[in-house]
BAPA-856105 format. One record per residue: residue number from 1; x, y, z of N, C-alpha, C, CB in turn. Coordinates in steps of 0.02 Angstrom, whole numbers, plus 50000, padded with zeros to 5 digits. Atoms other than C-alpha are relative to their C-alpha. Last residue first. Glycine has a CB too. Example, Ala and Ser with C-alpha at 12.3 -4.5 7.8 and 13.67 -1.06 7.14 Angstrom:
# residues 2
+-----+-------+-------+-------+-------+-------+-------+-------+-------+-------+-------+-------+-------+
| seq |   npx |   npy |   npz |  capx |  capy |  capz |   cpx |   cpy |   cpz |  cbpx |  cbpy |  cbpz |
+-----+-------+-------+-------+-------+-------+-------+-------+-------+-------+-------+-------+-------+
|   2 | 49958 | 49941 | 49997 | 50684 | 49947 | 50357 | 49961 | 50055 | 50037 | 50020 | 50023 | 49929 |
|   1 | 50045 | 49941 | 50000 | 50615 | 49775 | 50390 | 50045 | 50060 | 50000 | 49950 | 50001 | 50062 |
+-----+-------+-------+-------+-------+-------+-------+-------+-------+-------+-------+-------+-------+
# end
This chain:
# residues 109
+-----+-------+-------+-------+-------+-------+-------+-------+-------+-------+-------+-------+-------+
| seq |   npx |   npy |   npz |  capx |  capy |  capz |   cpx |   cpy |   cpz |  cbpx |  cbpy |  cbpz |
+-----+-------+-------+-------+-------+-------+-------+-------+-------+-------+-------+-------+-------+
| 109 | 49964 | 50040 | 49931 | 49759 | 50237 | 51214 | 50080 | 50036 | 49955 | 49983 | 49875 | 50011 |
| 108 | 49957 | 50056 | 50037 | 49655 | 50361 | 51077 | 50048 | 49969 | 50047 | 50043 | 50028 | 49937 |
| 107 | 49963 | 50038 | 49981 | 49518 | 50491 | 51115 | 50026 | 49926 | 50005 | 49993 | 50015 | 50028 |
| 106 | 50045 | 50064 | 49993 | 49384 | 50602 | 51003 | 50089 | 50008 | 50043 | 49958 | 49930 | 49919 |
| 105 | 49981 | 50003 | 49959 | 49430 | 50777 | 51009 | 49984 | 49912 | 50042 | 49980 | 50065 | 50020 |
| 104 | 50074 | 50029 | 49962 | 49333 | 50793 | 50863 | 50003 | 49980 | 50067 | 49971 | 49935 | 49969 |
| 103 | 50063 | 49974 | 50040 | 49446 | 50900 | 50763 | 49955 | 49976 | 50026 | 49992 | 49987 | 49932 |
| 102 | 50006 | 49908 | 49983 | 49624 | 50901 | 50867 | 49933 | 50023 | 49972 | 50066 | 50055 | 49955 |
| 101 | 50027 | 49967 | 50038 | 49602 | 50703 | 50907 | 49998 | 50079 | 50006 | 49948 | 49974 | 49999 |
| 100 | 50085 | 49962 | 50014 | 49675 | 50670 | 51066 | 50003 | 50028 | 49933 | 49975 | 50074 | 50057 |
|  99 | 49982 | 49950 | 50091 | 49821 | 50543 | 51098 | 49930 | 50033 | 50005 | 50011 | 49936 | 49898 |
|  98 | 50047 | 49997 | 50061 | 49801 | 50503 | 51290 | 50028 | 50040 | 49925 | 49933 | 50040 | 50029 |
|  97 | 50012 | 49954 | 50049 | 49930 | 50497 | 51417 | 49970 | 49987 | 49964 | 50036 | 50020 | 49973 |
|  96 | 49984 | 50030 | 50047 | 49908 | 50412 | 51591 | 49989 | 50047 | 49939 | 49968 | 49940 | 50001 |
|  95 | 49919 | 50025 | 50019 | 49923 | 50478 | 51764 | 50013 | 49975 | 49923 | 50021 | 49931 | 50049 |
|  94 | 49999 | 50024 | 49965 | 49728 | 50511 | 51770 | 50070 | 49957 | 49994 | 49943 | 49981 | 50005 |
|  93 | 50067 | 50014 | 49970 | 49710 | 50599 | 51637 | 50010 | 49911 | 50038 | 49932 | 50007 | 49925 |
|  92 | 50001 | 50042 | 49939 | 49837 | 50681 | 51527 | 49947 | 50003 | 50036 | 50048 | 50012 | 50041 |
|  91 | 50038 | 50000 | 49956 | 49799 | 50729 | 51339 | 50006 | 49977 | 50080 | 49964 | 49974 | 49971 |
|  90 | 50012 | 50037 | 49921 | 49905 | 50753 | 51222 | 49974 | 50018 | 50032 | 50039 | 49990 | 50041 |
|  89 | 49958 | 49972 | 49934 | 49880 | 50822 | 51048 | 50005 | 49970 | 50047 | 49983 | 50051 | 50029 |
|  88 | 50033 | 50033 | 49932 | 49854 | 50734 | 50879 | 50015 | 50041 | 50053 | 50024 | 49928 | 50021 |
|  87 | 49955 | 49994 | 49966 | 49836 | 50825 | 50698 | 49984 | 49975 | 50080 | 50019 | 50064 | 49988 |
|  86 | 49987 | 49960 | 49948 | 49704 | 50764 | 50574 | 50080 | 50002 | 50036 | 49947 | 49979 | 50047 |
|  85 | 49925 | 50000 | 49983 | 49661 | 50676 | 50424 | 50019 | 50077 | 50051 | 50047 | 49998 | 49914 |
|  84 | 49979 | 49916 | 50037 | 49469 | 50666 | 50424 | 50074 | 49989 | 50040 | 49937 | 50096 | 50033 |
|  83 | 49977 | 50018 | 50047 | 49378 | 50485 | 50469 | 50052 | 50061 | 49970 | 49946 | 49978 | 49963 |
|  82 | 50001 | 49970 | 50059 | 49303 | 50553 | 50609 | 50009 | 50008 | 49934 | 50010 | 50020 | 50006 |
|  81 | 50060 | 49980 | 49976 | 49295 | 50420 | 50742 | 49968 | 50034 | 49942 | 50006 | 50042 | 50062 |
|  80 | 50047 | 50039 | 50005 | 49444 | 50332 | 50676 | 49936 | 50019 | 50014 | 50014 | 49955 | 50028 |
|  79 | 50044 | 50011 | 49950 | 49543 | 50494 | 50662 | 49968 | 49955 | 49971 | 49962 | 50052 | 50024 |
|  78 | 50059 | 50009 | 50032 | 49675 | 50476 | 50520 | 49965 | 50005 | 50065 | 49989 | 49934 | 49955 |
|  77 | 50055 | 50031 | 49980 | 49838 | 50549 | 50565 | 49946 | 49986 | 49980 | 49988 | 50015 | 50032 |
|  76 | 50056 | 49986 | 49952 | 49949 | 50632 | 50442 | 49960 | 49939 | 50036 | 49950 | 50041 | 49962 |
|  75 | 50054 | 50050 | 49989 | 50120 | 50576 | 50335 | 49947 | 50035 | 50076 | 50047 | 49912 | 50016 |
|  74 | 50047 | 49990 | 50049 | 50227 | 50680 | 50255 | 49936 | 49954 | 50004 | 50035 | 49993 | 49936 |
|  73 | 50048 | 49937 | 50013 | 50317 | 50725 | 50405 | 49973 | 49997 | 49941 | 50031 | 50066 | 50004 |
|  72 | 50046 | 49972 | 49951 | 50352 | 50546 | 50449 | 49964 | 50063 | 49980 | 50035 | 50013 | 50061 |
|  71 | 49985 | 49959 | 49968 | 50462 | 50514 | 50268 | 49923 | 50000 | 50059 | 50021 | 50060 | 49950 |
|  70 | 50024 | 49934 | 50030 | 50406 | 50370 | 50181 | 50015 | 50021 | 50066 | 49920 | 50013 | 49964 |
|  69 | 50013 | 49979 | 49972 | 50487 | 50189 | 50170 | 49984 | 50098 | 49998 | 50034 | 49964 | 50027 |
|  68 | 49933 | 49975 | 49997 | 50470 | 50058 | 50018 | 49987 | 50073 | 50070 | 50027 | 50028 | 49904 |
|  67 | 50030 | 49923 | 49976 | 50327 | 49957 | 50000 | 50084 | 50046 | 50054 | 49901 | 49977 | 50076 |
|  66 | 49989 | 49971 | 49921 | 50394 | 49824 | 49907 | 49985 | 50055 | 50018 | 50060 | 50002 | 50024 |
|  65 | 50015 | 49917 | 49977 | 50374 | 49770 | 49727 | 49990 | 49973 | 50055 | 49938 | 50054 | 49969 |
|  64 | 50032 | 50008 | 49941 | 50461 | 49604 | 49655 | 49970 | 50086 | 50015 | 50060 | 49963 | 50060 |
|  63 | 49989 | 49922 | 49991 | 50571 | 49589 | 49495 | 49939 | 49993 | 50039 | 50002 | 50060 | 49930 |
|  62 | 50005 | 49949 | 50028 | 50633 | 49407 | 49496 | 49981 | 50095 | 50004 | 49974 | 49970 | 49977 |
|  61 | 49979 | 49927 | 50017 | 50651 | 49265 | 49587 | 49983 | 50046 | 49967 | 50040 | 50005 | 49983 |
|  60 | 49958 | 49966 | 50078 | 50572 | 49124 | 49659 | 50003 | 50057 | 50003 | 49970 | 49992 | 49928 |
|  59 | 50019 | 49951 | 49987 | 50568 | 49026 | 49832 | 50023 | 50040 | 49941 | 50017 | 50015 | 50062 |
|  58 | 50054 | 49982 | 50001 | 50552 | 48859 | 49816 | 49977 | 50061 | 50025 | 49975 | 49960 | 50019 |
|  57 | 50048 | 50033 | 50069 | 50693 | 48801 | 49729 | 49945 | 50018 | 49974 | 49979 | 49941 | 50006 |
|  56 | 50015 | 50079 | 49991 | 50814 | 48913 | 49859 | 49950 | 49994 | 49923 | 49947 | 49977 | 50091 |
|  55 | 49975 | 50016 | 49942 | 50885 | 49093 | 49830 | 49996 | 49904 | 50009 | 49954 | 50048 | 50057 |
|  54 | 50008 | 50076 | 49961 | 50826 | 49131 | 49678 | 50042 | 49990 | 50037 | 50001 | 49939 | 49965 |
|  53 | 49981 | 50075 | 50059 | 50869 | 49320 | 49639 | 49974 | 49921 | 50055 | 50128 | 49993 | 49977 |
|  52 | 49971 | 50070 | 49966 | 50780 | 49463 | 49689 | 50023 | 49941 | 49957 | 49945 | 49969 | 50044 |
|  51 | 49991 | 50043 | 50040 | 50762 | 49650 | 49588 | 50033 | 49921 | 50069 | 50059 | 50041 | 49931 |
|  50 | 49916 | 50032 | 49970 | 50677 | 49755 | 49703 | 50005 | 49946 | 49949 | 50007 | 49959 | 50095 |
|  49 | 50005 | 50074 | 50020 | 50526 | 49866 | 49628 | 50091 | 49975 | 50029 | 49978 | 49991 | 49894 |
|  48 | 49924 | 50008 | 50042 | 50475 | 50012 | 49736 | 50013 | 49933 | 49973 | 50066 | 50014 | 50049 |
|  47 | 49960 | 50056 | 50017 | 50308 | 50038 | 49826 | 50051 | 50023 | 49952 | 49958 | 49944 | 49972 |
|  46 | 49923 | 49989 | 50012 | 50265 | 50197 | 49908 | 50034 | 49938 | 49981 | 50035 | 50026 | 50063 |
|  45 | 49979 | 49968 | 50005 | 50088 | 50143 | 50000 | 50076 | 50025 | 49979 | 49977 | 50004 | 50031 |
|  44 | 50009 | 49976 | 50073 | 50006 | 49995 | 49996 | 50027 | 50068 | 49976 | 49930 | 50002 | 49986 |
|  43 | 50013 | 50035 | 50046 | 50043 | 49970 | 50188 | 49965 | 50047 | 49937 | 49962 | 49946 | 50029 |
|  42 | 50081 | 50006 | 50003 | 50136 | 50102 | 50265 | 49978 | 49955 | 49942 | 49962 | 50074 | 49989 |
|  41 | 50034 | 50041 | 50067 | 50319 | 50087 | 50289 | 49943 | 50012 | 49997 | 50001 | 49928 | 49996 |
|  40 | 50037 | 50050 | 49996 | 50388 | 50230 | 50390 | 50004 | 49970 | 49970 | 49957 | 50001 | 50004 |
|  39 | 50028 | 50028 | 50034 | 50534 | 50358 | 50417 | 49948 | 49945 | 50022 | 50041 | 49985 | 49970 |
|  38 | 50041 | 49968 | 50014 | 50603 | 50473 | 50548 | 49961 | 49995 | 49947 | 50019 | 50041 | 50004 |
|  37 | 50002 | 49987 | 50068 | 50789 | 50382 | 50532 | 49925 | 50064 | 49980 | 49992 | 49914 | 49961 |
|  36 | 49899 | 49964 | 50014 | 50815 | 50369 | 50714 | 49996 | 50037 | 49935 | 50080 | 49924 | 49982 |
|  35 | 50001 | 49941 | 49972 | 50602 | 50343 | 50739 | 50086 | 50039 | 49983 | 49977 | 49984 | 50085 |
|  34 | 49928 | 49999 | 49974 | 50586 | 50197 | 50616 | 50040 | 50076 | 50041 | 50041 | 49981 | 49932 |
|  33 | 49983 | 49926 | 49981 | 50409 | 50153 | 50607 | 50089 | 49977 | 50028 | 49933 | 50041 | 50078 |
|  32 | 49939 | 49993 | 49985 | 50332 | 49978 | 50534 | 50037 | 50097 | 50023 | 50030 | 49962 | 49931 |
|  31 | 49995 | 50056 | 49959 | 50172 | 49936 | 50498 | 50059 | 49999 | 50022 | 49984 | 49942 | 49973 |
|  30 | 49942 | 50034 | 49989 | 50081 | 50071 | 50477 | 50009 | 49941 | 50005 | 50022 | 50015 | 50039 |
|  29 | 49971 | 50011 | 49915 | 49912 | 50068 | 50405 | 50082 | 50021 | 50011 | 49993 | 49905 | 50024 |
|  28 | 49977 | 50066 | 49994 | 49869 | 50148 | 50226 | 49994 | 50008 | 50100 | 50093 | 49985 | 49952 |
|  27 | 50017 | 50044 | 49930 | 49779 | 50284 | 50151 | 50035 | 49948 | 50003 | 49932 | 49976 | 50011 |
|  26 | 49959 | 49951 | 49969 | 49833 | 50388 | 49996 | 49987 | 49996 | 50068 | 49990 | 50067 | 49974 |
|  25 | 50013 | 50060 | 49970 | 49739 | 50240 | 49846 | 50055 | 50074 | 50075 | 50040 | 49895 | 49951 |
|  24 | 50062 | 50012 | 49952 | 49706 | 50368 | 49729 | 49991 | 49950 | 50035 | 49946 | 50000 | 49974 |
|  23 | 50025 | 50065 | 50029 | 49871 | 50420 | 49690 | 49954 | 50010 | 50041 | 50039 | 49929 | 50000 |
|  22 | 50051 | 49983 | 50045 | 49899 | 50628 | 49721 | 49967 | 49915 | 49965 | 50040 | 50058 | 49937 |
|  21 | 50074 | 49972 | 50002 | 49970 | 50604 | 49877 | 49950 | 49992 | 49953 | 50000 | 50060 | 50001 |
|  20 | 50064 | 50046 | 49978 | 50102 | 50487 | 49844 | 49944 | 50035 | 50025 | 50016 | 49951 | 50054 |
|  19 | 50032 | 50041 | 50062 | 50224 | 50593 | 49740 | 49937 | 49955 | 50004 | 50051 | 49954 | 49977 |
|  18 | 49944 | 50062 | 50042 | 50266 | 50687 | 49898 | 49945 | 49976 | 49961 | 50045 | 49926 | 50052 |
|  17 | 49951 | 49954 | 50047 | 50136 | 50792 | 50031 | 50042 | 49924 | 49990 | 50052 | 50083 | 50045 |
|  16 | 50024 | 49900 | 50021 | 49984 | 50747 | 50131 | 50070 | 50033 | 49949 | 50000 | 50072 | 50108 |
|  15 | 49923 | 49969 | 50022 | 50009 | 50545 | 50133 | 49973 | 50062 | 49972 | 50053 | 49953 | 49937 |
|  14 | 50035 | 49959 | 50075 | 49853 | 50490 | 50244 | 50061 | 50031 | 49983 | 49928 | 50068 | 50009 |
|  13 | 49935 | 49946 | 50025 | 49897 | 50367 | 50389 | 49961 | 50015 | 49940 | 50091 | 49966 | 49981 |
|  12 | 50010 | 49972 | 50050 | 49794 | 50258 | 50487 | 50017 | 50040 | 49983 | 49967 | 50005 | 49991 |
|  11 | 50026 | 49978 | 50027 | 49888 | 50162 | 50645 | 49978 | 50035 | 49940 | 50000 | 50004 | 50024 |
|  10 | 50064 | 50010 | 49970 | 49949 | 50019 | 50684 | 49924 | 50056 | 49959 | 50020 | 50020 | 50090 |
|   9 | 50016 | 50037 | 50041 | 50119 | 50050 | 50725 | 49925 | 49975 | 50008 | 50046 | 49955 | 50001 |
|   8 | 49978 | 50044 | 49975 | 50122 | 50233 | 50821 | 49978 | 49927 | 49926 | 49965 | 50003 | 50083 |
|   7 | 50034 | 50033 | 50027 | 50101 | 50414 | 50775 | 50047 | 49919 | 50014 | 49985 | 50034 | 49928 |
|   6 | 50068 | 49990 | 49964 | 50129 | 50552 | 50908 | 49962 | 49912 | 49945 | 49950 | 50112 | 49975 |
|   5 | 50070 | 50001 | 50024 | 50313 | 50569 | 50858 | 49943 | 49968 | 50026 | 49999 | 49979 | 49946 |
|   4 | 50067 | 50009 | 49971 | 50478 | 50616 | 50947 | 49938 | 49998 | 49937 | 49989 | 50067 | 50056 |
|   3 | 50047 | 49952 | 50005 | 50654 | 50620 | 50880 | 49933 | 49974 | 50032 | 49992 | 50019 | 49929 |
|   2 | 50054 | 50014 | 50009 | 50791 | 50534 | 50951 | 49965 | 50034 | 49989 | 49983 | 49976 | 50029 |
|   1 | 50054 | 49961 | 49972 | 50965 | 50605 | 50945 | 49934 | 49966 | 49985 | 50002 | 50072 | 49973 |
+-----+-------+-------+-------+-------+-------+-------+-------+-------+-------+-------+-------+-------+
# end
Protein backbone atom coordinates (compact mmCIF):
# COMPACT_ATOMS: atom_id res chain seq x y z
CA UNK A 1 0.00 0.00 0.00
CA UNK A 2 1.57 3.38 -0.58
CA UNK A 3 1.15 6.04 1.72
CA UNK A 4 0.92 9.67 0.80
CA UNK A 5 3.03 12.67 2.07
CA UNK A 6 3.23 16.42 1.31
CA UNK A 7 7.00 16.48 2.16
CA UNK A 8 9.56 15.96 -0.53
CA UNK A 9 13.67 15.56 -0.83
CA UNK A 10 15.02 18.78 -0.19
CA UNK A 11 13.12 20.08 2.04
CA UNK A 12 13.33 21.66 5.87
CA UNK A 13 12.24 19.51 8.54
CA UNK A 14 11.73 20.18 12.34
CA UNK A 15 11.57 16.87 14.58
CA UNK A 16 8.21 17.62 16.76
CA UNK A 17 8.13 14.41 18.69
CA UNK A 18 10.98 11.39 19.69
CA UNK A 19 14.29 11.70 21.43
CA UNK A 20 15.31 14.25 18.75
CA UNK A 21 13.29 17.09 19.61
CA UNK A 22 14.65 18.14 22.60
CA UNK A 23 18.58 18.36 20.99
CA UNK A 24 19.44 21.68 20.03
CA UNK A 25 20.33 21.16 16.66
CA UNK A 26 16.07 19.84 15.53
CA UNK A 27 16.35 21.15 11.88
CA UNK A 28 17.70 19.40 9.05
CA UNK A 29 17.12 18.90 5.12
CA UNK A 30 15.94 15.73 3.68
CA UNK A 31 17.81 13.81 1.78
CA UNK A 32 16.35 10.77 1.36
CA UNK A 33 12.44 9.64 1.84
CA UNK A 34 11.19 6.21 1.88
CA UNK A 35 7.42 6.38 1.30
CA UNK A 36 6.74 2.13 1.69
CA UNK A 37 8.44 2.21 4.95
CA UNK A 38 7.16 6.04 5.90
CA UNK A 39 10.63 6.94 7.02
CA UNK A 40 13.41 9.63 6.36
CA UNK A 41 17.04 10.56 6.69
CA UNK A 42 17.47 14.15 7.52
CA UNK A 43 20.71 15.63 7.58
CA UNK A 44 22.34 15.93 11.17
CA UNK A 45 19.60 14.50 12.52
CA UNK A 46 19.22 10.84 14.38
CA UNK A 47 22.66 9.59 14.05
CA UNK A 48 23.63 6.03 15.07
CA UNK A 49 27.10 4.58 15.30
CA UNK A 50 27.89 1.62 12.65
CA UNK A 51 30.65 -0.47 13.38
CA UNK A 52 32.75 -0.80 9.68
CA UNK A 53 35.49 -2.87 8.90
CA UNK A 54 38.40 -2.15 6.32
CA UNK A 55 37.36 -2.99 3.27
CA UNK A 56 40.28 -1.73 1.00
CA UNK A 57 43.80 0.20 2.21
CA UNK A 58 42.26 3.29 1.54
CA UNK A 59 39.21 3.21 2.99
CA UNK A 60 39.31 2.83 6.94
CA UNK A 61 37.47 1.26 9.54
CA UNK A 62 36.03 1.56 12.59
CA UNK A 63 33.07 3.02 14.60
CA UNK A 64 31.45 5.60 12.19
CA UNK A 65 28.09 7.70 12.84
CA UNK A 66 25.27 7.81 10.31
CA UNK A 67 22.20 9.53 10.23
CA UNK A 68 19.98 6.88 10.76
CA UNK A 69 16.15 7.06 9.53
CA UNK A 70 13.14 8.92 11.36
CA UNK A 71 9.67 8.21 11.29
CA UNK A 72 7.53 10.87 8.72
CA UNK A 73 5.02 11.67 11.38
CA UNK A 74 7.52 13.02 13.60
CA UNK A 75 8.72 15.21 11.32
CA UNK A 76 7.06 18.93 10.32
CA UNK A 77 7.47 21.33 7.54
CA UNK A 78 9.55 24.37 7.76
CA UNK A 79 8.09 27.35 5.74
CA UNK A 80 10.94 29.14 3.96
CA UNK A 81 9.11 32.38 3.97
CA UNK A 82 8.20 32.05 7.60
CA UNK A 83 10.60 30.13 9.17
CA UNK A 84 7.78 28.44 11.69
CA UNK A 85 7.18 24.65 11.51
CA UNK A 86 4.03 24.27 9.83
CA UNK A 87 1.42 22.04 8.15
CA UNK A 88 1.06 22.02 4.10
CA UNK A 89 -2.23 22.02 2.11
CA UNK A 90 -2.89 21.86 -1.59
CA UNK A 91 -3.44 24.22 -3.68
CA UNK A 92 -4.64 23.88 -7.43
CA UNK A 93 -4.08 26.56 -9.97
CA UNK A 94 -4.00 26.43 -13.18
CA UNK A 95 -3.82 22.52 -13.70
CA UNK A 96 -0.89 22.30 -11.43
CA UNK A 97 -0.60 21.54 -7.62
CA UNK A 98 0.90 23.78 -5.22
CA UNK A 99 2.15 22.96 -1.56
CA UNK A 100 0.65 25.94 0.53
CA UNK A 101 1.89 27.04 3.68
CA UNK A 102 -1.12 26.75 6.40
CA UNK A 103 0.39 30.00 8.41
CA UNK A 104 1.44 32.36 5.75
CA UNK A 105 -0.02 30.78 2.98
CA UNK A 106 3.12 31.47 1.31
CA UNK A 107 3.56 28.95 -1.95
CA UNK A 108 5.84 25.98 -2.87
CA UNK A 109 6.31 24.12 -6.64
Amino acid sequence: MARVTRLRKGDTVEVVSGAERTSKKNRGEILKIDIQRGRAIVQGINFTKKHQRQKRQDVKGGIIEIEAPIVLANLMFVCPKCSKATRLGVKCADGKRMRVCKKCGAEFA
